[in-house]
C-alpha positions, 0 to 999 in steps of 0.5 A: 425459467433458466436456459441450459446455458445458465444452468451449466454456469451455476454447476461450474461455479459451484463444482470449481473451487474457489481459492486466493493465492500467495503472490509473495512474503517479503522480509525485512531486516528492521521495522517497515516505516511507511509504504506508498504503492504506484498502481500504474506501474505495480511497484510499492515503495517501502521505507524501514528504519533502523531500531538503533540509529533510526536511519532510514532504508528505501526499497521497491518490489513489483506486485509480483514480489520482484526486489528493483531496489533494495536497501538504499540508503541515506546518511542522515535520517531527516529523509522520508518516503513520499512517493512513487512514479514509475522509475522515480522515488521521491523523498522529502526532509523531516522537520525538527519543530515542524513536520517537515522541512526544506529537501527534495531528493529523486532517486532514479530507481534502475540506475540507483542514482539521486537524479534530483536534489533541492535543499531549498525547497518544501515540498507541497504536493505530487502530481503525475510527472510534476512536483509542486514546491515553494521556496522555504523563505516564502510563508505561503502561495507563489508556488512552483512546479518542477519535472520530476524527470527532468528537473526543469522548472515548468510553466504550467495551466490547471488543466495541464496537471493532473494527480496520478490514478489511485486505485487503493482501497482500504476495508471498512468496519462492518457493524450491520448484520453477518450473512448466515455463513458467518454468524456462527464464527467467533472472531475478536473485535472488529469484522472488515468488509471490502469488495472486488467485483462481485466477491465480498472480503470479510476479514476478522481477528481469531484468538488461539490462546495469547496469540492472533490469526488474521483469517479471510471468508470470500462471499458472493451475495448468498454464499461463502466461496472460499476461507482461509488464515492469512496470517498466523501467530500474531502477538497482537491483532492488527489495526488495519488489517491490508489495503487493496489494489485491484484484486490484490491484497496487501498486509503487514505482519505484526511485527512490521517486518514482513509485507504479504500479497494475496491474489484474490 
């Protein structure tokens, strides 16, 4: 038997309409080369390159779509995006026979200032207010840890230091059997599963003559509560369709020009 309460709340839920919203759509000037996302503090990072001269440009939006640094840029395109924490963006050196080289740079992300520079040395690994390096005339082991505010060299045990919390989530290739609310949807290719909570995100490949929507269907166990086209007219379809913070989805345009945030 079901209480009046519980009857009420299946009412609600089916009379009140379920809907995603657009947080924001961000545009940039040349191709996006990499993204790294600070959960803690809701800032992504994202490096573009220039086609031509293929310098890079940094720049960081909040989760609500707020521009807190916008088109740094380096004089020499050696430089690439490894990470975000808080006010500070890191960089590392880009190798020409290795996959990376010696160079650290921090930039202090209010003030637009490089805080920290180190021409000497690798960067090893990122932790929460602490960067692991090695010297670059050293092959392995001996390793250092530097504050990343401060830039002070640190003595340090294991349990002190700790990676930063990740809450990014990628959605999975789903090969098992549709529910009955999509069997009958044409889609192309690859159908993509994730969760938030109790709601399922289906996202799939639609073709409209030679171009590509990418479309969302949000489901409960049982039932579809909501659907609808994320992205239009791509000219190709899209590999990996968005990554996910929380209740929030993030997906590049084909053209790797535009970032768009849907609250889900």
């Amino acid at each position: 038997m079901y209480s009046i309460i519980d009857w009420l709340k299946f009412v609600l839920s089916v009379m009140v309409k379920y809907t995603i919203n657009k947080v924001f759509a961000e545009s940039f000037s040349d191709p996006i080369w990499k993204i790294e996302a600070d959960s803690n503090t809701r800032l992504l990072a994202v490096e573009t390159r220039d086609q031509e001269s293929t310098l890079p440009a940094f720049h960081v939006i909040s989760f609500t779509g707020t521009r807190l640094l916008d088109n740094f840029r380096l004089k020499t395109k050696e430089w690439t995006l490894a990470d975000i924490q808080g006010d500070y963006l890191i960089l590392k050196k880009l190798g020409t026979n290795t996959p990376y080289a010696a160079g650290i740079t921090v930039l202090h992300i209010p003030s637009r200032t490089i805080t920290q520079q180190w021409h000497q040395y690798l960067l090893i690994d990122i932790f929460k207010g602490l960067l692991k390096v090695r010297h670059h005339t050293i092959s392995s082991g001996f390793e250092e840890y530097i504050s990343l505010s401060t830039g002070t060299p640190l003595q340090t045990t294991d349990s002190e230091i700790q990676y930063c919390a990740n809450h990014i989530s990628f959605p999975l290739a789903y090969n098992g059997n549709l529910p009955h609310f999509l069997q009958s949807t044409v889609y192309e290719d690859t159908m993509w599963i994730s969760k938030i909570r109790q709601r399922y995100l289906w996202c799939y490949h639609t073709r409209k003559e030679d171009k590509f929507d990418l479309n969302i269907c949000i489901s409960d166990q049982y039932r579809e509560i909501h659907r609808c086209c994320l992205l239009e007219q791509n000219s190709k379809m899209i590999p990996q369709p968005y990554f996910q913070i929380d209740d929030q989805i993030f997906l590049m345009a084909y053209n790797k020009q535009e970032i768009v945030s849907y609250l889900v």
